[in-house]
C-alpha positions in Angstrom: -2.2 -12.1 -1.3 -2.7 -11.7 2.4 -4.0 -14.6 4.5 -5.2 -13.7 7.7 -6.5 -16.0 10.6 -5.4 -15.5 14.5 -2.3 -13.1 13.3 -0.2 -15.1 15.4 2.7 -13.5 13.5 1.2 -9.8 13.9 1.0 -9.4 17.7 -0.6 -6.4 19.3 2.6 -4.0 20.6 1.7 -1.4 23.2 5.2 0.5 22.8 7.7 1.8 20.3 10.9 2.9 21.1 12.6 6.2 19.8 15.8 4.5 20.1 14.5 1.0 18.0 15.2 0.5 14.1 13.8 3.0 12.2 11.5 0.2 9.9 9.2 -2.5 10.8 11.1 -5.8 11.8 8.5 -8.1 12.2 7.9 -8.5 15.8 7.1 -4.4 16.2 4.8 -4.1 13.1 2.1 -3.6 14.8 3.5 -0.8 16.5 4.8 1.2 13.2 1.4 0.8 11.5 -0.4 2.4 14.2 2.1 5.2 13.9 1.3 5.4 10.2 -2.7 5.6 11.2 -1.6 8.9 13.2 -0.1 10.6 9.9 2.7 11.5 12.3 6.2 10.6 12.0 8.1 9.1 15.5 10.3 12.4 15.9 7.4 14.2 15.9 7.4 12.8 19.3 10.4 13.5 20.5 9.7 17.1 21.1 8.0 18.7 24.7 5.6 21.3 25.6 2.2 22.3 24.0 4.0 21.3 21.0 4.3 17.4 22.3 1.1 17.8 23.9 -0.6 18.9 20.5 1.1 16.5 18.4 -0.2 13.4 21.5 -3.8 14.8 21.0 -4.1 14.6 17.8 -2.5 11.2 16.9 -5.1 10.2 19.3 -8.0 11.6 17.9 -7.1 10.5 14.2 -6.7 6.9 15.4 -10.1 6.7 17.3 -11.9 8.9 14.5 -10.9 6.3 11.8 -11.8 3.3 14.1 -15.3 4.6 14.9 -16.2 4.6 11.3 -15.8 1.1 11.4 -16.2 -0.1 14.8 -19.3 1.9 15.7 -21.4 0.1 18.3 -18.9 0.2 21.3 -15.9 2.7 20.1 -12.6 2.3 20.6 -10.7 5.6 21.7 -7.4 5.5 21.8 -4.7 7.8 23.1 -1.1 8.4 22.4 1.1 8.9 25.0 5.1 9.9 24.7 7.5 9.0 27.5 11.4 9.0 28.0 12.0 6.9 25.0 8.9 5.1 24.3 6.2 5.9 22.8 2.8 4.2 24.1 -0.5 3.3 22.0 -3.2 2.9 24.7 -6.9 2.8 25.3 -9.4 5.0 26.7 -12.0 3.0 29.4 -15.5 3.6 30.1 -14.5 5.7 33.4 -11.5 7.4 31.6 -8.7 5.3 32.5 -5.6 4.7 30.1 -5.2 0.7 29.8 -2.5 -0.8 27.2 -4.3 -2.3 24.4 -3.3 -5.8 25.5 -5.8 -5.3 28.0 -8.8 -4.9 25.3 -11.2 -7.9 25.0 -10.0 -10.4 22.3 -12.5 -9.4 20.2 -11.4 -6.1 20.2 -7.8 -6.9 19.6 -8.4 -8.8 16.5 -10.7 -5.4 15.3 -7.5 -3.7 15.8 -5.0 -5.9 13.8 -7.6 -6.7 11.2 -8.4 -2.7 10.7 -5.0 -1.6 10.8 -3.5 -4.0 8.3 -6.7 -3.3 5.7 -6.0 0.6 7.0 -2.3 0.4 5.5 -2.6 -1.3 2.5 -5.5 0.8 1.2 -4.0 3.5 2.5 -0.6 2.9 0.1 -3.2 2.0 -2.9 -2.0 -1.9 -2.7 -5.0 -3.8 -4.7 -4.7 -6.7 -2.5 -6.7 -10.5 -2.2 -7.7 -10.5 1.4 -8.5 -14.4 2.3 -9.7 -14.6 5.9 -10.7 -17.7 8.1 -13.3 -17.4 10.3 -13.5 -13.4 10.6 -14.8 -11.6 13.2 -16.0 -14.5 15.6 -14.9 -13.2 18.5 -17.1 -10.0 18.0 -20.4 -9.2 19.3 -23.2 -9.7 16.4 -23.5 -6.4 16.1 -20.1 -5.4 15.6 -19.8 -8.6 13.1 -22.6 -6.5 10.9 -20.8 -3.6 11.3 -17.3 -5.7 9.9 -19.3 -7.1 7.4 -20.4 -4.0 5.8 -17.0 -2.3 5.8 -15.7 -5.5 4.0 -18.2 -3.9 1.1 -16.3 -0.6 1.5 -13.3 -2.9 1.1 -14.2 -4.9 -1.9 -14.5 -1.7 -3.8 -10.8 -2.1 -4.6 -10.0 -5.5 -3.3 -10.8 -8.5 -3.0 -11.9 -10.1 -0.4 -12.8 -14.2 0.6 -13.9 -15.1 3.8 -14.8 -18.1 5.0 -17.4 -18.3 8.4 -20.2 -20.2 10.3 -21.4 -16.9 11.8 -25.2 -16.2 10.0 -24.1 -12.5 10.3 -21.5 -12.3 8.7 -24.0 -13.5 5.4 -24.8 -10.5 3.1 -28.6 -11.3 2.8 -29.3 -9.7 -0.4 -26.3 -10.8 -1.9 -26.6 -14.5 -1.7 -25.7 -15.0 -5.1 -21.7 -14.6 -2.8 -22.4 -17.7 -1.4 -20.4 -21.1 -1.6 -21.4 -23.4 0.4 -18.8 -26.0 1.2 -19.8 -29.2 2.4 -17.3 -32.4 4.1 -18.2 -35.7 2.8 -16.7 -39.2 3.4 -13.0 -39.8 2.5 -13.8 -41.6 -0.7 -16.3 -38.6 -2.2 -14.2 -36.0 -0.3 -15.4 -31.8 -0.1 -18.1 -30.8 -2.4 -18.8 -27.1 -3.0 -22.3 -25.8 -3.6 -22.2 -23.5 -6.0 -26.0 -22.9 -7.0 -26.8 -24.4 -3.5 -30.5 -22.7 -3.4 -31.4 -25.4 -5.7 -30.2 -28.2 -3.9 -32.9 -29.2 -1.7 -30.8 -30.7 1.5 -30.1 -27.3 2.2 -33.4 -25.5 1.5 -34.0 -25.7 5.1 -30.6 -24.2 6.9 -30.9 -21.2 3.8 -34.7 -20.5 5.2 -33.3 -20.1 9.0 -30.2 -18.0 7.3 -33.0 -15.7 6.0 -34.9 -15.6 8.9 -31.7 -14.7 10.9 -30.8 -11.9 8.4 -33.9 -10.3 8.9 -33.7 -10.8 12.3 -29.7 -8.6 12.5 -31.9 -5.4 11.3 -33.4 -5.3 14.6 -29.9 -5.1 16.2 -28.7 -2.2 13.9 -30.3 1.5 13.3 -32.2 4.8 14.5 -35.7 4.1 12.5 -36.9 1.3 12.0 -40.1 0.7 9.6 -42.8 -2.2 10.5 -44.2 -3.3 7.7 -46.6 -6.1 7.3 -44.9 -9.4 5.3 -41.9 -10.2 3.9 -42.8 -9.1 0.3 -43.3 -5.6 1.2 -40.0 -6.4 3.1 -38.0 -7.2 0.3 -39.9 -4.7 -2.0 -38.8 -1.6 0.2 -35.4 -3.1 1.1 -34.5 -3.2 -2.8 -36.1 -0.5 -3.5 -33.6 1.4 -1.0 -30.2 -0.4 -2.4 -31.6 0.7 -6.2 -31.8 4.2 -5.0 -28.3 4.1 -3.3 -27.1 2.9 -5.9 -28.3 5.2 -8.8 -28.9 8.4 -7.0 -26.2 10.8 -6.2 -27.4 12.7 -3.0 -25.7 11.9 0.1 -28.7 11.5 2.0 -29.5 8.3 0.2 -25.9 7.2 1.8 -26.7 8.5 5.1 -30.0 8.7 6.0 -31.6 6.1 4.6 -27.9 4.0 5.0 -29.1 0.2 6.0 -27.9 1.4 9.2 -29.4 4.0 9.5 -33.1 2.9 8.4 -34.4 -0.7 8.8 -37.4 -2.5 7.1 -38.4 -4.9 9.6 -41.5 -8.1 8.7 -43.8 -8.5 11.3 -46.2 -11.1 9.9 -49.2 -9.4 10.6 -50.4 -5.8 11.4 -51.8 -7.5 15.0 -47.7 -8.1 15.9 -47.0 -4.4 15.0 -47.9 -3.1 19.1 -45.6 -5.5 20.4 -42.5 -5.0 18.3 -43.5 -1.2 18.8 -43.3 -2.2 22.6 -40.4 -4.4 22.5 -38.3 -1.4 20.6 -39.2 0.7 23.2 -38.4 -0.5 26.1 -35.0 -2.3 24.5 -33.8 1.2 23.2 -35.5 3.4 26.2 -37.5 4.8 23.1 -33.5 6.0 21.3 -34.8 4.2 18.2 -37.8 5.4 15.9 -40.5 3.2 15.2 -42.9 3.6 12.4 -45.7 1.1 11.1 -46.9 0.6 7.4 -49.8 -1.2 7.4 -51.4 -2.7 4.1 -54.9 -1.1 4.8 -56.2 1.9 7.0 -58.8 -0.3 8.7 -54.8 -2.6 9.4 -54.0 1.5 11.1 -57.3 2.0 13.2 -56.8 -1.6 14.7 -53.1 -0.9 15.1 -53.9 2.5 17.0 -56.5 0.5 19.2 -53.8 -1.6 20.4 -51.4 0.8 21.4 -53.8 2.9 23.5 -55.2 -0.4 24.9 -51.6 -1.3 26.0 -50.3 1.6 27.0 -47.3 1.4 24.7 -47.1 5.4 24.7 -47.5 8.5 22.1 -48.6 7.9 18.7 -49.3 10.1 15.6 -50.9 8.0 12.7 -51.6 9.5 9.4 -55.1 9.0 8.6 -54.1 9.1 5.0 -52.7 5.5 5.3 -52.6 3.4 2.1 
């Protein structure tokens, strides 16, 4: 059982010396697991020439290839970098400077621990409870979706118990996951909501969860879909996980991945334009939008709108059901 909060006892460690001990002693475990993330072995690193140089570049490129399918929204790339009798773990910045992780934002520096412990373990097939306080807080929303999707890929062969007040980090179709744990007085003491959609004190805070759930989608993906209300919402959304789930191709996976493709309520097919607009001008048109109204008078109306405002190119299916 791992318990993992501010890893106060697993600090991030720049260097690793050729001339240390040869195994993790606690203060430089950090250090020896991101050797173990290069698949290289410390005197591979103790050689020169393109042979050095080839063994730095590619330790590099196999730690920042297995962060960025994780840690996609702002990727980490990290190089290696052998001197004298050190080896050096460091970063790569936006204007292709080498920094030592310490550097990173804090936020980034917990992505690293976290990833590289779960990295390690899975990695030597250890079926491990992972209990974490208050993961990922420290992150940008975005990347907190992005950590709480791999902690599905995780749960595949561990466990994993988290405890948070960040909305994001709330699987919204899986809120059947969800304990809600409430402080009372001293004399009635901490009460855990187990069914806690049918207690009514909280029917409230689990309608803004919902509407903040919703709301991460427009933070993630390349398409997004309009649609018109949240029952055509939740019908296409499910349909998607069933398909996932029972169909083989890949494309299913990738594709239409939730992060890939996004169902996204607008109310009414009036509000359509302006998300349309509002996509637009937030992604500098990088993102896909497509509407589905309810009726094809719903389309005409929608197509009206855009010409009157301008929003830009449009090809609408006159076939629209």
């Amino acid at each position: 059982i791992n318990f993992l909060s501010n890893f106060n006892d697993y600090g991030v460690l720049t260097r690793l010396s050729y001339d240390g001990p040869g195994k993790p002693d606690g203060d430089n475990q950090f250090a020896f697991d991101m050797l173990s993330l290069t698949d290289l072995e410390i005197k591979d690193f103790k050689g020169s020439g393109f042979e050095l140089a080839n063994n730095e570049r590619d330790a590099g490129e196999r730690i920042s290839s297995k962060l960025k399918s994780v840690y996609k929204q702002d990727p980490l790339t990290i190089d290696v970098s052998a001197q004298k009798k050190d080896l050096f773990f460091l970063f790569k910045t936006s204007k292709g400077r080498d920094r030592e992780l310490n550097d990173l934002s804090d936020g980034q520096k917990w992505f690293l621990r976290f990833y590289s412990k779960l990295a390690i373990a899975k990695a030597a097939g250890h079926q491990v409870i992972w209990l974490f306080d208050e993961p990922g807080q420290t992150l940008h929303s975005t990347v907190q979706i992005e950590l709480k999707n791999y902690f599905e890929e995780v749960s595949k062969d561990s466990q994993v118990i988290y405890t948070t007040h960040q909305p994001m980090m709330v699987q919204w179709y899986r809120l059947d996951r969800i304990f809600v744990v409430e402080n009372s007085d001293k004399q009635e003491g901490t009460f855990v909501h187990r069914r806690f959609w049918k207690d009514e004190e909280l029917v409230s805070p689990l309608r803004e969860l919902i509407g903040l759930f919703i709301g991460e989608q427009m933070l993630t993906g390349q398409q997004h879909v309009l649609v018109e209300g949240i029952s055509d919402f939740i019908y296409l959304q499910g349909w998607l996980l069933y398909f996932q789930r029972t169909r083989s191709a890949e494309h299913w996976k990738n594709e239409n991945s939730i992060l890939s493709r996004v169902y996204i309520p607008v109310q009414s097919y009036s509000n359509m334009p302006l998300y349309m607009l509002f996509m637009m001008k937030k992604t500098k048109n990088k993102i896909i939008t497509v509407s589905i109204p309810d009726t094809s008078k719903g389309a005409q109306e929608i197509l009206n709108l855009v010409k009157e405002h301008s929003i830009g190119d449009i090809n609408l299916d006159s076939k629209v059901k």
